[in-house]
Structure formats: structure tokens, C-alpha cells
N, C-alpha and C positions, 0 to 999 in steps of 0.2 A: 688589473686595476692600475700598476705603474703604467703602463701605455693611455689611458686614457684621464690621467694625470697631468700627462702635457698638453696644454694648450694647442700647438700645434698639430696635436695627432688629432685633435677631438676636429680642427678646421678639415683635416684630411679626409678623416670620417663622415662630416656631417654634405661636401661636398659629394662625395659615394652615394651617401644615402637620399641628397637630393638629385641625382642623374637617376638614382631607380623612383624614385616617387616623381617623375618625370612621365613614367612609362605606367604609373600604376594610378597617379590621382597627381595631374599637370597642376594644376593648381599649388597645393601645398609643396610640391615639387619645384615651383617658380621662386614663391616666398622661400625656402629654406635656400634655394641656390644663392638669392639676392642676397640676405645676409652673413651668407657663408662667403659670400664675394666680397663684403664691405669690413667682414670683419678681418678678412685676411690681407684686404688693404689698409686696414687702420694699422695694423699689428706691424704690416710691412715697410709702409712707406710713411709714417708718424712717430715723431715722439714717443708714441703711449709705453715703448719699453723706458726709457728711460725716464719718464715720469713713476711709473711703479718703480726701479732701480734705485734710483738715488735718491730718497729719503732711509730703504735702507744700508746704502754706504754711507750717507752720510752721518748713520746715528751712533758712531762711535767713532773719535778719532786714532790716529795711530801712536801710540804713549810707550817711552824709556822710563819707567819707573824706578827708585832708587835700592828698591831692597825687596826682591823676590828668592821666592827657595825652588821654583823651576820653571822651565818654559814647555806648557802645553799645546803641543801643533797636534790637530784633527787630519783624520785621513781622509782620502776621498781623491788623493792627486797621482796617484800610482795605479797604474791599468794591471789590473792584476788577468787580465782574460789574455793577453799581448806576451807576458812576460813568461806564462806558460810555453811557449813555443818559441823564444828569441833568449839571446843569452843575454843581452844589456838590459837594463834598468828601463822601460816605457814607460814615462808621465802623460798624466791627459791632461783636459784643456786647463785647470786651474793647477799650475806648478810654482807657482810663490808661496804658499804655504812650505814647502821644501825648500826653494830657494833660499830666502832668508833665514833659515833656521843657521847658518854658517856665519852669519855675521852676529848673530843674537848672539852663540856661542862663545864667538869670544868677547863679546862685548859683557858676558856675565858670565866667567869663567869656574865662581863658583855654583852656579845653578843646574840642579837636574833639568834633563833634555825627555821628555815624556813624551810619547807618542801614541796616540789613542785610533785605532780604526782597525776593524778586523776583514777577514777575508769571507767569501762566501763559500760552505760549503762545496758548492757544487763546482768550483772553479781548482782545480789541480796544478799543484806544483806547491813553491812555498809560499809561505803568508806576507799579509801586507808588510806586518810589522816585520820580521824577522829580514823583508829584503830591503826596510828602508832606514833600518840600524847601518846594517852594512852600508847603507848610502853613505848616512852619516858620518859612520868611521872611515869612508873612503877620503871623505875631506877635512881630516886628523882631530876628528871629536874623541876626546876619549871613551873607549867605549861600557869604560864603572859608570860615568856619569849617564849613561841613555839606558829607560826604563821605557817598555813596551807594554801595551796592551791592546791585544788582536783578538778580542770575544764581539767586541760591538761592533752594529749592523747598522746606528742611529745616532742622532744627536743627541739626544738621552740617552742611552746603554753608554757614548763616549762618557760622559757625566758620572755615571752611577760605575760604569768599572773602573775610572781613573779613578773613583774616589774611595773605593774599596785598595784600588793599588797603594794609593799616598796615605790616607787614613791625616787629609790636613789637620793641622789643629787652625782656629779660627783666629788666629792672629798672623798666620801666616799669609804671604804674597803670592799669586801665580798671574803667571803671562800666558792669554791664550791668542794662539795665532789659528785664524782659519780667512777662509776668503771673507772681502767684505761684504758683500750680500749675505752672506751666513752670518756675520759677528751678533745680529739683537739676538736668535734663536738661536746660538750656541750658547749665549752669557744668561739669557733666561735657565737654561738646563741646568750650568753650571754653579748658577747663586742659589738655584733649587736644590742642588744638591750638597751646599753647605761652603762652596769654595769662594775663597775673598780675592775675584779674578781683574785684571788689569786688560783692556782690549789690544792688539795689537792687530788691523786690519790689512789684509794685502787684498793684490789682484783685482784690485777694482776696474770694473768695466766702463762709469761712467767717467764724466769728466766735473763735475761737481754741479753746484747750484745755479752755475750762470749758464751750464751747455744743456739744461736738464733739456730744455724746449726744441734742442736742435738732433731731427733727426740722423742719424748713418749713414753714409751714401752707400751703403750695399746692404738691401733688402735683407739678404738674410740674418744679418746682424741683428735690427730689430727684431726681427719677428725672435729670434735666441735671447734675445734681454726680457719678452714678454712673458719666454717659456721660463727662463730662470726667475723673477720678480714674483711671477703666479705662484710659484711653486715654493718660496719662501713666506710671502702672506700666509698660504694657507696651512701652508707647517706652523707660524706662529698662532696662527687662531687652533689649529688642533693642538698642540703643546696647552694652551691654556685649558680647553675645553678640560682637557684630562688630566690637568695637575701637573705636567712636567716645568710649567714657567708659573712665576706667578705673576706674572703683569704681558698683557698682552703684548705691547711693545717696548721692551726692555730699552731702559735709557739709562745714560750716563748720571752720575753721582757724584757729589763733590769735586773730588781735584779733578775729573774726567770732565768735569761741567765748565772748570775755568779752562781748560784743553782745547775744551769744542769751541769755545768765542776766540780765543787766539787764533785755532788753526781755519775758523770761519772767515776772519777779519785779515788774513796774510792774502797774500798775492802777489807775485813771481818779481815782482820792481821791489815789492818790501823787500826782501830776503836777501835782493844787491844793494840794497838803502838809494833805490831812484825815484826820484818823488814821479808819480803817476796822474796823470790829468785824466778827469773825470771823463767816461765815455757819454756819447750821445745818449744809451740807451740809457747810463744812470741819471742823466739828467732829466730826461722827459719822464723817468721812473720815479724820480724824489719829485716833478709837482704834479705827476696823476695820482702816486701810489705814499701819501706819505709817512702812514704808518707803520710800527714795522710788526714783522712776520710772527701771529702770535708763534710763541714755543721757541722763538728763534736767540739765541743765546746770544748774539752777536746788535740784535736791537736793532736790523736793517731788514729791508722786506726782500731778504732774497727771490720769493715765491715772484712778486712782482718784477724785480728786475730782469729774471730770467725770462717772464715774457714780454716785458718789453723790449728785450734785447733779440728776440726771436722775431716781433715785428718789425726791428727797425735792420737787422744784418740779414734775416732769412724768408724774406717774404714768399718765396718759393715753395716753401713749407708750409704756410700759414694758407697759402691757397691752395695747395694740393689736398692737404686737411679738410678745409671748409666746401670747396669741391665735392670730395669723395663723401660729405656729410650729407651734401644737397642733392647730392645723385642719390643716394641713398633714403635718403627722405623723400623724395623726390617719388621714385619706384613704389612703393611703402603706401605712397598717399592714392598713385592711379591706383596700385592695387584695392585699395579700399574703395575707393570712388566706383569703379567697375562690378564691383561683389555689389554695392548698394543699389546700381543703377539695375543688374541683373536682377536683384531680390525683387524691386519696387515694379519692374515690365512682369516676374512674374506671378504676384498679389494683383496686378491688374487684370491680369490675364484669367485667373481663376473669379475674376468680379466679374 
């Protein structure tokens, strides 16, 4: 079931199975290849990852809080299959969750350092947890202060054994660090499980709200933001389904809400104090698009200016896009046209 889980594999598959339905009924063999072509070009050479990606990076921003009792990082960034047979430390593709755990550290010198993600039976040698302590104290964490927990397999079991390990009381602070694609469906688990958590999101893949419309230049990029973005939706709608979250897309709260309109409303010239002249795209975006974006904390239509900023720097996109729509429609319609012109000769034929 995890293989046909990813996006990607199911495009791989359904292309297989339209080169045999080629051979066994040409027909439905034609239609499944045509859309198994169009959809592995949308996925590729479109936006569409990063339109699923960045609303969820964008729904928690990254927050210093003034008074927490520890910082919880989620596993998932240590190759535990790799480290079986090599003597160093292997990290896979998301290692900022571990990265910045060094600078957290000393920046809350008195805070537990908790580390929640177990290993999989079937994989030999030592566990996540016990070899990514040793990380830590290799870059002079103490190591009283670093508490493990290596039983969970989930986003939820992280939740439910972290919270058997701390036993929080509810007035207490925690910082959780996971990637940001993961941040709404870590914090839903987490506030289900009773914890009063602070987000702290790393490793983001996108580039925020104004680049959402601009595809990758290297295909397989997309198509890996489609496979990650898919795969977090549908973790957040089954968390709900079952009671691990209680709100389907977990948002920011109070102080996290005045965070999100600051770190919405910042932009690379604020932060050296240079005043910034308005781009083409925002101008033709404030008199087509003037209202702003409902939900959006910041009271500007980001959703709008991102594509109008997409039509006026990327027009290459925006035709490659509408292209591959019309070919695609396009294919779809003679198919139809053909079945009815065939049905109709042969009702004539039997009159």
C-alpha cells in the first residue's frame, strides 16, 4: 500500500497497464495512456507541486518563543537502512530538522532536547534514537539534557509516546521542530495529544507565496513536490477521519497569528531597511485583484499576486501549461467525437 501511496508510482503503473490494455482492448488502452501522459506532464513541467506545497509551508511560521521546558525534533531525517553497513552518521533528503537542533540548543540552554522517531523492526543494527543522541552530543550537547523516544513508527505514536515520556503539565511550553511540509499534521497530533506546542518549521522546499506559480527547471523536482504535498493532504484528512487531529488543517493561534502577518508582510529590502518600489506584477495585481486573500493575515491577495507575477516574469509557463491542457482536451474531445460517430454508423446500420 506505501508504494501505491505515491503519486508517482501510481503514473508509472497506470502507464504499464495502458501499454497492456493496448494489446488487449486498444481503445481504453489509448484513453488511459493519454491521461497518464498529461497527468505526468502537469506533475512535471507545472507548478501543480508547488501549488499543493506552499500553503502547507506556509501555515506556520518559524517562532523564538520566550519560555519553553523543551525542544521536540521528529525523526524521519537519519537513514537508518545506510547506517547499517557504513560507520558514519547517513542523513536523507530532509536533514534540517537535525541541523538546527545545535543552534536551538544553545540558544535555550535550559531546555530538554527530545527526540521522538523509532526504527523499524526489520532494519539491524542500532536505533534511530540512540544514534542521533550520539549526533547530538558529538556537537557538545549535554547529554542529561537529551531524552529519546524510539517506539513510534507515526506522527501520531511521535505525539502519544512523547507524551507518555514528558507526562506535560498544560501550562507548559514545547518547540517542535519537523520539516515544513509536515508542521499542520505534526501540530494537529500534538495539540490532540494534550501538548501547548510552539512551531518551529525548517527545510522548506518552496519559495513562499509570490514563487508558488513558478515552476522548477528540473522536471523531477516537481513531479517530488507533487509526491510529498499528496502525501501530507492525505495524512491530514486521515488524521481527522480517525481522531488523531482535531481540525482538518491545523492553524496558527494567537501570538502565532501576529507572526504569520509579520513574517507575510517582510521582504529581503525590509530586513536591510531599503525602501522597495513596487514590482509590475504588484501593480497590475492591486487594479485587477483588489481584494485581499480571504484567510490571509497579512490583508493582501497574495494568491492573486502570485499569479499575476507568473504572467507577467513566466510566460513560458503559463503556455507550456495551457498547451499541455489543450492537447489534452483536445485528444479527450476526438476521442469522444469518434466513439459517437462509430455508435451512430452503427444504429444506422442495423436500421
Amino acid at each position: 500500500m506505501a508504494f501505491l501511496s505515491v503519486p508517482s508510482n501510481l503514473l508509472l503503473l497506470s502507464a504499464i497497464v495502458s501499454f497492456i490494455l493496448l494489446l488487449i482492448h486498444r481503445r481504453a488502452g489509448v484513453i488511459l495512456a493519454v491521461l497518464s501522459l498529461a497527468a505526468f506532464a502537469i506533475s512535471t513541467l507545472t507548478p501543480l507541486g508547488n501549488v499543493l506545497l506552499t500553503p502547507l509551508e506556509q501555515r506556520f511560521p518559524e517562532q523564538y518563543p520566550t519560555n519553553i521546558q523543551g525542544i521536540i525534533v521528529l525523526g524521519g531525517s537519519y537513514d537508518t537502512v545506510s547506517h547499517g553497513y557504513l560507520s558514519t552518521i547517513v542523513l536523507q533528503e530532509d536533514t534540517e530538522p537535525l541541523a538546527v537542533m545545535v543552534d536551538l540548543a544553545r540558544r535555550y540552554p535550559d531546555a530538554k532536547i527530545i527526540f521522538s522517531g523509532g526504527t523499524s523492526r526489520s532494519v539491524a543494527g542500532p536505533s534511530e534514537a540512540a544514534t542521533v543522541k550520539g549526533y547530538f552530543v558529538s556537537f557538545g550537547i549535554d547529554p542529561d539534557r537529551i531524552l529519546t523516544e524510539g517506539q513510534s513508527q507515526t506522527t501520531e505514536e511521535n505525539a502519544i509516546f512523547t507524551d507518555h515520556l514528558l507526562r506535560p503539565m498544560p501550562s507548559s511550553g514545547w518547540l517542535l521542530v519537523t520539516s515544513a511540509h509536515h508542521m499542520p499534521r505534526a501540530m494537529g497530533a500534538f495539540r490532540k495529544a494534550g501538548f501547548n506546542v510552539s512551531a518551529f518549521p525548517v527545510g522548506f522546499r518552496t519559495h513562499g507565496w509570490r514563487n508558488m506559480w513558478k515552476p522548477e527547471t528540473i522536471a523531477a523536482d516537481n513531479l517530488r513536490r507533487v509526491d510529498v504535498a499528496l502525501h501530507e493532504w492525505i495524512g491530514l484528512i486521515e488524521y481527522k477521519l480517525k481522531g488523531y487531529s482535531d481540525q482538518w488543517f491545523p492553524a496558527p493561534t494567537g501570538e502565532e497569528e501576529r507572526v504569520t502577518a509579520q513574517f507575510q508582510n517582510r521582504s529581503p529590502s525590509d530586513e536591510i531597511g531599503i525602501a522597495r518600489a513596487p514590482r509590475i506584477s504588484e501593480l497590475v495585481g492591486r487594479s485587477f485583484f483588489p481584494g485581499p486573500l480571504a484567510g490571509s493575515p497579512s490583508g493582501r491577495n497574495d494568491f492573486s499576486m502570485a499569479l499575476v507575477q507568473l504572467l507577467v516574469n513566466d510566460p513560458m509557463s503559463v503556455g507550456l501549461f495551457l498547451g499541455v491542457g489543450f492537447v489534452t482536451g483536445y485528444t479527450v474531445r476526438e476521442m469522444i467525437s469518434r466513439r459517437r460517430r462509430r455508435h451512430t454508423r452503427t444504429r444506422k446500420f442495423f436500421r
